[in-house]
Every structure is written in C-alpha cells, then in structure tokens.
C-alpha positions as CSV (number, residue, x, y, z in Angstrom):
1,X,32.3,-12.1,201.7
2,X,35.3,-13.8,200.0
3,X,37.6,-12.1,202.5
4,X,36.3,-13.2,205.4
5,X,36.5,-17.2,204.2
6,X,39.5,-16.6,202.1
7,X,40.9,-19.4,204.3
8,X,38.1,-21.7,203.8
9,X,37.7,-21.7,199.9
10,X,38.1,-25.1,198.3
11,X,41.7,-25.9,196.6
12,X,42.7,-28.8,194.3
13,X,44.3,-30.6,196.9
14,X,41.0,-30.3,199.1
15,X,38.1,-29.3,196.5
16,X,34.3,-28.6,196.6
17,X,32.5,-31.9,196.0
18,X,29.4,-30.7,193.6
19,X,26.7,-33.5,193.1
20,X,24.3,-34.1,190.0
21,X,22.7,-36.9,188.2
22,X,24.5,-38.3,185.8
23,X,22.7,-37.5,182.6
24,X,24.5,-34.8,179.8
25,X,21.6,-31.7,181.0
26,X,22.4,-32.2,184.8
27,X,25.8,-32.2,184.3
28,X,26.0,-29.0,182.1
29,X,23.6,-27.3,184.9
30,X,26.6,-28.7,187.3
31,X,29.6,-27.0,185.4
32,X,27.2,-23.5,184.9
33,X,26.7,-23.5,188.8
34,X,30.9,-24.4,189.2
35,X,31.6,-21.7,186.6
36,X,29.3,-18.8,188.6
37,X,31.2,-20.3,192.0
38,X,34.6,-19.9,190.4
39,X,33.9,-16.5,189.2
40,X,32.9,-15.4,192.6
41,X,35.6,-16.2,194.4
42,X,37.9,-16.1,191.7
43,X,38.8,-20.2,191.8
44,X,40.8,-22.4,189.3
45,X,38.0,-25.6,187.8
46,X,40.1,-28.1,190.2
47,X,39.3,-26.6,192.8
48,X,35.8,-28.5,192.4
49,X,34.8,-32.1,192.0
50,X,31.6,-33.0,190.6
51,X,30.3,-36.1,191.3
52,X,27.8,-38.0,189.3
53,X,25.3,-39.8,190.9
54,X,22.7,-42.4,189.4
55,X,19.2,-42.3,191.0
56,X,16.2,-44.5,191.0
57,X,14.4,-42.3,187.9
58,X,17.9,-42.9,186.0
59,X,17.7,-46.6,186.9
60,X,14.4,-47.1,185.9
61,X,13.6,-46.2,182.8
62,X,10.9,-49.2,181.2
63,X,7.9,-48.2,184.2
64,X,6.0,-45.0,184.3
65,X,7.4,-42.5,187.2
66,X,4.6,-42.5,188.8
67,X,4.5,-46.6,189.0
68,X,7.9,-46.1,191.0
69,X,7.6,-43.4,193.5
70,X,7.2,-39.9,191.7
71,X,8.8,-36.7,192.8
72,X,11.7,-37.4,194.3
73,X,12.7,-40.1,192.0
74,X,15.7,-37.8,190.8
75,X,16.5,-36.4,194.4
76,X,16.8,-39.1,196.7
77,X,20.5,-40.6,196.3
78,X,21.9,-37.3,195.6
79,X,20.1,-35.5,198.8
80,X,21.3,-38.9,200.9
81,X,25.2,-38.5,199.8
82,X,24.9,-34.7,200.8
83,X,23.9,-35.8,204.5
84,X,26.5,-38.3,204.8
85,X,29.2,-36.0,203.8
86,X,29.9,-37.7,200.0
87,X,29.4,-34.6,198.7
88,X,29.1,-30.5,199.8
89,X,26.9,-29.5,197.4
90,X,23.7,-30.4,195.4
91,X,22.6,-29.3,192.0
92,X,19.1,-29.9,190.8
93,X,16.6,-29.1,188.0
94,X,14.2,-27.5,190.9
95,X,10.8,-28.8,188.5
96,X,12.5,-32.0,189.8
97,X,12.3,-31.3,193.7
98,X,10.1,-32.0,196.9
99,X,8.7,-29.5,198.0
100,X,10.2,-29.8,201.4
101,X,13.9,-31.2,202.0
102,X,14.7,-33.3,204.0
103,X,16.1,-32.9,207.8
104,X,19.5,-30.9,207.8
105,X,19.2,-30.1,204.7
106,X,19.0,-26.3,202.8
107,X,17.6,-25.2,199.7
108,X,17.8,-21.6,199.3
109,X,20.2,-20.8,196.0
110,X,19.0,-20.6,193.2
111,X,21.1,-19.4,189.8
112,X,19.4,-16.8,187.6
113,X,16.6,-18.8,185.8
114,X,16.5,-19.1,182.3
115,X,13.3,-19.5,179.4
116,X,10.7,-21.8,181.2
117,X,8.7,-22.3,178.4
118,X,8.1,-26.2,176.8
119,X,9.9,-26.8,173.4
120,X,7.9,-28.3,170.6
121,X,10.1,-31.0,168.8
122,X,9.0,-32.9,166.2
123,X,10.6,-34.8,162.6
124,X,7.5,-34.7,161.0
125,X,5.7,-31.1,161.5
126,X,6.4,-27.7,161.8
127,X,4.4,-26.4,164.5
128,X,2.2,-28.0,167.2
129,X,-0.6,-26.3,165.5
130,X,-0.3,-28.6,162.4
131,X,-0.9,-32.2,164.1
132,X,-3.3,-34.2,162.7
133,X,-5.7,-36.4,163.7
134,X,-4.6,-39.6,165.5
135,X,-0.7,-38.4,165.3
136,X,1.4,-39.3,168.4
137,X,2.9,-37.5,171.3
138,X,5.9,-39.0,173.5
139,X,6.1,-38.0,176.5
140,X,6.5,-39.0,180.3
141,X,5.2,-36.1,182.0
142,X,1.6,-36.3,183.3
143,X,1.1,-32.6,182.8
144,X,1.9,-32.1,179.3
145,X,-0.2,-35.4,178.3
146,X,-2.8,-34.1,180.5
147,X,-2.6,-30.6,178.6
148,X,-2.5,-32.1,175.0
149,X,-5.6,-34.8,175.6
150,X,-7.3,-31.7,176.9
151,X,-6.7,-29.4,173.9
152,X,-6.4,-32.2,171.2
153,X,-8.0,-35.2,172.5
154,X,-8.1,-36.7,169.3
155,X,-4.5,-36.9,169.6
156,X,-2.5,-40.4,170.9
157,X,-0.2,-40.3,173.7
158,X,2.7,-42.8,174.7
159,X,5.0,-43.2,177.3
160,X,8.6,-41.6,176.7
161,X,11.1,-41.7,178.9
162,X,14.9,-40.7,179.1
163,X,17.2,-38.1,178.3
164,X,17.3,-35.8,176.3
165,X,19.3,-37.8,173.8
166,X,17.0,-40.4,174.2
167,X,14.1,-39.1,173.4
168,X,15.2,-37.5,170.0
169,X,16.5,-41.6,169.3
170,X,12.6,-42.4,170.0
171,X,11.2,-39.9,167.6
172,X,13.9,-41.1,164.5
173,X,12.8,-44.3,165.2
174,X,9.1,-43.4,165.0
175,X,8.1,-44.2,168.6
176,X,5.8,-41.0,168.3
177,X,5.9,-38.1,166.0
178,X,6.4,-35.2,168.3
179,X,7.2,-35.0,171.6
180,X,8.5,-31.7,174.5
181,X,11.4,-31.1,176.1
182,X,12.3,-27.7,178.3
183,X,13.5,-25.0,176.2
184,X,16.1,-24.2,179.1
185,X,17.5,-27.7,178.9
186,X,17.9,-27.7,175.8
187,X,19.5,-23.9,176.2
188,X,22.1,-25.3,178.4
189,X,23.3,-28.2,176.2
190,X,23.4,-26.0,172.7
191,X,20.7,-28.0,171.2
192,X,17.9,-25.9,170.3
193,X,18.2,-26.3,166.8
194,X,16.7,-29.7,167.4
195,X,13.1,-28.1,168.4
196,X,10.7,-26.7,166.2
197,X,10.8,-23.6,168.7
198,X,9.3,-22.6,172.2
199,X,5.7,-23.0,173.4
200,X,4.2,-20.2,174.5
201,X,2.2,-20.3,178.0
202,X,-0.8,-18.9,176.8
203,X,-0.7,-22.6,174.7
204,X,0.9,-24.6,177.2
205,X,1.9,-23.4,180.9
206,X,5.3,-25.0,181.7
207,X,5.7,-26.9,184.8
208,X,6.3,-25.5,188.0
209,X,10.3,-24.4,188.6
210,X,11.0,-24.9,184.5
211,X,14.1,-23.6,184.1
212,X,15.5,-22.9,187.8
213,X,18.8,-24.6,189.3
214,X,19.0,-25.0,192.7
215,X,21.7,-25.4,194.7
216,X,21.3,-27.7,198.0
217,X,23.7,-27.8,201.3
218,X,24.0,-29.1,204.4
219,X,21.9,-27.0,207.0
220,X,25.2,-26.3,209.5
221,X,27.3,-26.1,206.9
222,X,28.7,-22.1,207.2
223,X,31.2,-22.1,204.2
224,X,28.9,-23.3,201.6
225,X,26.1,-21.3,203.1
226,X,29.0,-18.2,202.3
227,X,29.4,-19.6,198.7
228,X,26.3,-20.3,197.3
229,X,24.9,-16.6,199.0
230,X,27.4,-15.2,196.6
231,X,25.8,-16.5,193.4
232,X,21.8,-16.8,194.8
233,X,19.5,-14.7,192.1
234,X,16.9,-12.8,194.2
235,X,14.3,-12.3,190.8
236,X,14.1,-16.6,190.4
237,X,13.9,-17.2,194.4
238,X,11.3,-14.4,194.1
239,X,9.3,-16.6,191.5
240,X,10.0,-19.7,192.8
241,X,8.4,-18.9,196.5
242,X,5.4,-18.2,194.8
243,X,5.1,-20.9,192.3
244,X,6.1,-23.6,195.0
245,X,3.4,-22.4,197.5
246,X,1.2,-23.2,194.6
247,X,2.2,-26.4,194.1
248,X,2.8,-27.4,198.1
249,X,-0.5,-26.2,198.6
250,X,-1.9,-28.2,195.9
251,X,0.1,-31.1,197.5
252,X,1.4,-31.5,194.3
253,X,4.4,-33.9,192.6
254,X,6.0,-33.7,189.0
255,X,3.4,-37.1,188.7
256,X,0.6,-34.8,188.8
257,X,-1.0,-32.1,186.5
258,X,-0.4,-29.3,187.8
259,X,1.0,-26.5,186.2
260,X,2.3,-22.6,187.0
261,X,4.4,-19.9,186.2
262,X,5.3,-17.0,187.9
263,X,6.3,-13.8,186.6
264,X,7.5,-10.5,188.0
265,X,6.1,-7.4,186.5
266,X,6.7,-3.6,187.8
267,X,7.4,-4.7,191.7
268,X,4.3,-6.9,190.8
269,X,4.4,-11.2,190.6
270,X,2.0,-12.4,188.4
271,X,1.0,-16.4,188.8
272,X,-1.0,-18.2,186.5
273,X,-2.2,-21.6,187.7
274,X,-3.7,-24.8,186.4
275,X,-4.8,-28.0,187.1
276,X,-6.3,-30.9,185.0
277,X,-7.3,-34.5,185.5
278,X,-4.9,-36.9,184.1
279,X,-6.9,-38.0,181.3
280,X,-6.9,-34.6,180.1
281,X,-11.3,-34.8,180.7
282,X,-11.0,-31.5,182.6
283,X,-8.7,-28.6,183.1
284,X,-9.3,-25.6,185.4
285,X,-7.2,-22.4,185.8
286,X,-6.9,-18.9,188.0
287,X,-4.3,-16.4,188.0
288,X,-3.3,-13.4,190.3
289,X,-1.5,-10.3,191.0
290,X,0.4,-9.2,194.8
291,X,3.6,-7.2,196.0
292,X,6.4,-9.8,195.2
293,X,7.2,-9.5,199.0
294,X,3.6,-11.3,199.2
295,X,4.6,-14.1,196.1
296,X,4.1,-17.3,198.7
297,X,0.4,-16.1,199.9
298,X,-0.5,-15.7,196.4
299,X,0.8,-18.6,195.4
300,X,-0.9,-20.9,198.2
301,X,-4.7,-18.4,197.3
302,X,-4.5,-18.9,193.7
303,X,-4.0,-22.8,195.1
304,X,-7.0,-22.5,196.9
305,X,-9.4,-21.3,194.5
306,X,-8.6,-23.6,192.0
307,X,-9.6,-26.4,195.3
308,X,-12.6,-24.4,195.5
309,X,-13.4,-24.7,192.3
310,X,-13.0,-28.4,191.5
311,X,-16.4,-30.7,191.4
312,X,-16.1,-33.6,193.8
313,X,-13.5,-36.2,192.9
314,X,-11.0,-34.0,190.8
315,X,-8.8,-34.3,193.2
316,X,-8.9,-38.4,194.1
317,X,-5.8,-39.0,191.5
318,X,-4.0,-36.8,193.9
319,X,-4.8,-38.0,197.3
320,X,-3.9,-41.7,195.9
321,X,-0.7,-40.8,194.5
C-alpha cells in the first residue's frame, strides 16, 4: 500500500491536517493516531498538522448536555471543517459520535481499542463499595447517574462537567465526593494514579464505544482512505459494529442511558446490553452470543428485546430527547 501512494504521502511543506477538540485527552488520542500514521508509512511528525477545534460541548460548559443538543455536541464543528476541506482527517472519542455521519463523510478506522471500563475516582474513599449514605457523585453523563441512583439511590448526584482536569479541580474543591472518568482516557494521558482503580462491568457497564478512536475522512477522498486502511484494527471495528447497532437501534445518544459492551470470545462476540430510566427508577438488561461476522444483527436483537421488554412509557425520555 505505501508504494503505490508513495507520491501522495503528506510532507512538511504540504502536511496531513489531523482534527480534534481542543481538550488535553483528544489531543493525546490525536498524536497516538499521528504516531500509528507515521509508523506506517514511515513519516517525520511535520509531516502532520493537527488542528484544534472548539465545539459547542467545549463552549458550553454551565448547562446540562442534554439542555444544549446532546450527541453530537463534540462532533459537529470538527465533522463541518472536514467537509469544507479545513482539515483531512478527524479524530474522535467514538462514545462521543452519531451514529450516522453526515453526507460525504466516512467513518470506518478505528485504532486498536484500549480498557473500556469506567474509573472510580474519589479523595475521600477507597472503593465505590464504601459510599455512604447521602455522599455525592459528580458527573454529567446520564448513564452513569442513571446506574448509581439505580444501585445506590440513597446516594446524591450533581451535575459535573469538563475535562478531565476539571473534574479532579471539582472534587478538591468538594463539589462532590467521587465522581467517573474512562479508564482509557485516563490511560492515554498517564493519569491513572489519580483513580481509585477500574470498575468492573459486572458493577457498572461502560458506555457504548468506551475506549475506541475513530478516525473520520472525506468519502472521495482516496489517499486518506489508503492511510487510515493501514492502521484500521479489525478486533475494535468488529466490537464496535455490534455495540453501535445496539445503540442505533435503540435510537440512542450519549444523553441517554443506555449502556453496552461488546466482547469477542473464541470467533464468538458477546454483547451485554442495558437500559434504565433516567432517574435511575428502573434498569433492564439482555445479553447474547453470534459469529462475530453476525456482531451488527446481534447487536440490533439484543436491542429489540430489551424494547420488548420495557412496560409502557420507558421509553418517552427517549422519543423527547
């Protein structure tokens, strides 16, 4: 592959524009997919460009996500400056993406996924098991408040929103007394020291697409298609497929509470599913097993009998969001 568009690689004087959001974690997931790229075709670091861009979730941090739009919140600007030519290639957190892209647009790299477990961080205890009554969680994500009320509803929840930095500011200043984070994110930036350690799904499923990176391009564009082939990891598209037929058949957004992980096993994927009301009142889940070539069909029935199962009205927070 790298000899037949030998002529076409980026240079310095002419590099590959790589797009992000701005914030420390999406720029570390930008120089990890620039480092794979430069391995593969055996490239100098100037010979990329990556380009921070601020979106609408970045901008708006004192309002809920779901008061301002929900999923696509952290997409948006980025997938716009792809189309107009700003940039040749997007990186995202994929827990952050649509489940459809937008016209023109290609999302089919992915770079090998890495832990997609929630990390338990907290100042003030040692283990999620050893809340007490009435303490606090932070957090801005409708599934794990939804998962904690549901376990621990005698447990307080508040709104926290930022980065990564941020949110470890909140908890010094005693804005709550634990909150989560992704284990990967914190992976990729050398911080897990700061978390108390790794939830396990059993305790807490992890959102779908924790831990992935994907890599968007323009739909006609044949050298990036080249480039980002080279670096693609079959195993996470392989659990990915599944896991977003889950959630696009749940019509679900990262403002709802939905959760799933998939999980390859002996040529087998294995999905487990949930789904809870936002108060945390109800949770329901399902699981199943199929030939990874079959991941998307399991993902969209394990989808299905979860909507079978639901009483009337578990599902009106989702058709008005």
């Amino acid at each position: 592959m790298q000899s037949a568009m030998t002529d076409d690689l980026p240079t310095p004087d002419a590099p590959l524009r790589l797009g992000s959001r701005g914030s420390p974690l999406a720029l570390a997931q930008t120089r990890e997919a620039r480092a794979r790229l430069m391995a593969a075709f055996d490239l100098p670091e100037d010979a990329f460009e990556i380009v921070p861009i601020k979106t609408t979730g970045d901008r708006v941090q004192d309002r809920p996500l779901k008061e301002i739009g929900g999923k696509g919140l952290f997409t948006r600007e980025i997938e716009a400056a792809l189309l107009d030519g700003t940039i040749d290639l997007a990186v995202h957190s994929m827990k952050d993406m649509p489940v459809a892209q937008p016209e023109g647009l290609v999302l089919d790299a992915y770079l090998p996924r890495a832990d997609p477990r929630d990390a338990f961080v907290s100042l003030k205890v040692a283990a999620l098991s050893d809340l007490e009554s009435g303490q606090v969680i932070g957090s801005s994500s409708l599934r794990r408040r939804a998962q904690m009320l549901n376990r621990r509803p005698d447990l307080s929840v508040v709104e926290f929103r930022g980065n990564v930095q941020t949110r470890l500011r909140k908890l010094d200043e005693g804005v709550a007394d634990c909150t989560f984070l992704a284990w990967a994110g914190l992976e990729r930036l050398g911080m897990t020291h700061v978390a108390r350690g790794p939830v396990e799904p059993e305790e807490m499923l992890p959102a779908v697409a924790q831990g992935a990176i994907g890599i968007e391009r323009r739909e006609d564009d044949a050298r990036t298609e080249a480039m980002v082939a080279a670096i693609h990891d079959r195993a996470t598209a392989e659990q990915l497929a599944c896991e977003r037929a889950f959630l696009a058949a749940l019509d679900g957004s990262c403002e709802t509470p939905i959760a799933g992980l998939a999980l390859v096993e002996d040529g087998e994927i294995w999905l487990r599913g949930e789904i809870l009301r936002p108060d945390g009142s109800e949770s329901l889940a399902d699981e199943g097993r199929a030939p990874v070539t079959e991941g998307a069909e399991l993902g969209r029935e394990v989808a299905g009998r979860l909507r079978a199962r639901a009483p009337d009205g578990f599902f009106d927070w989702l058709d008005d969001s």
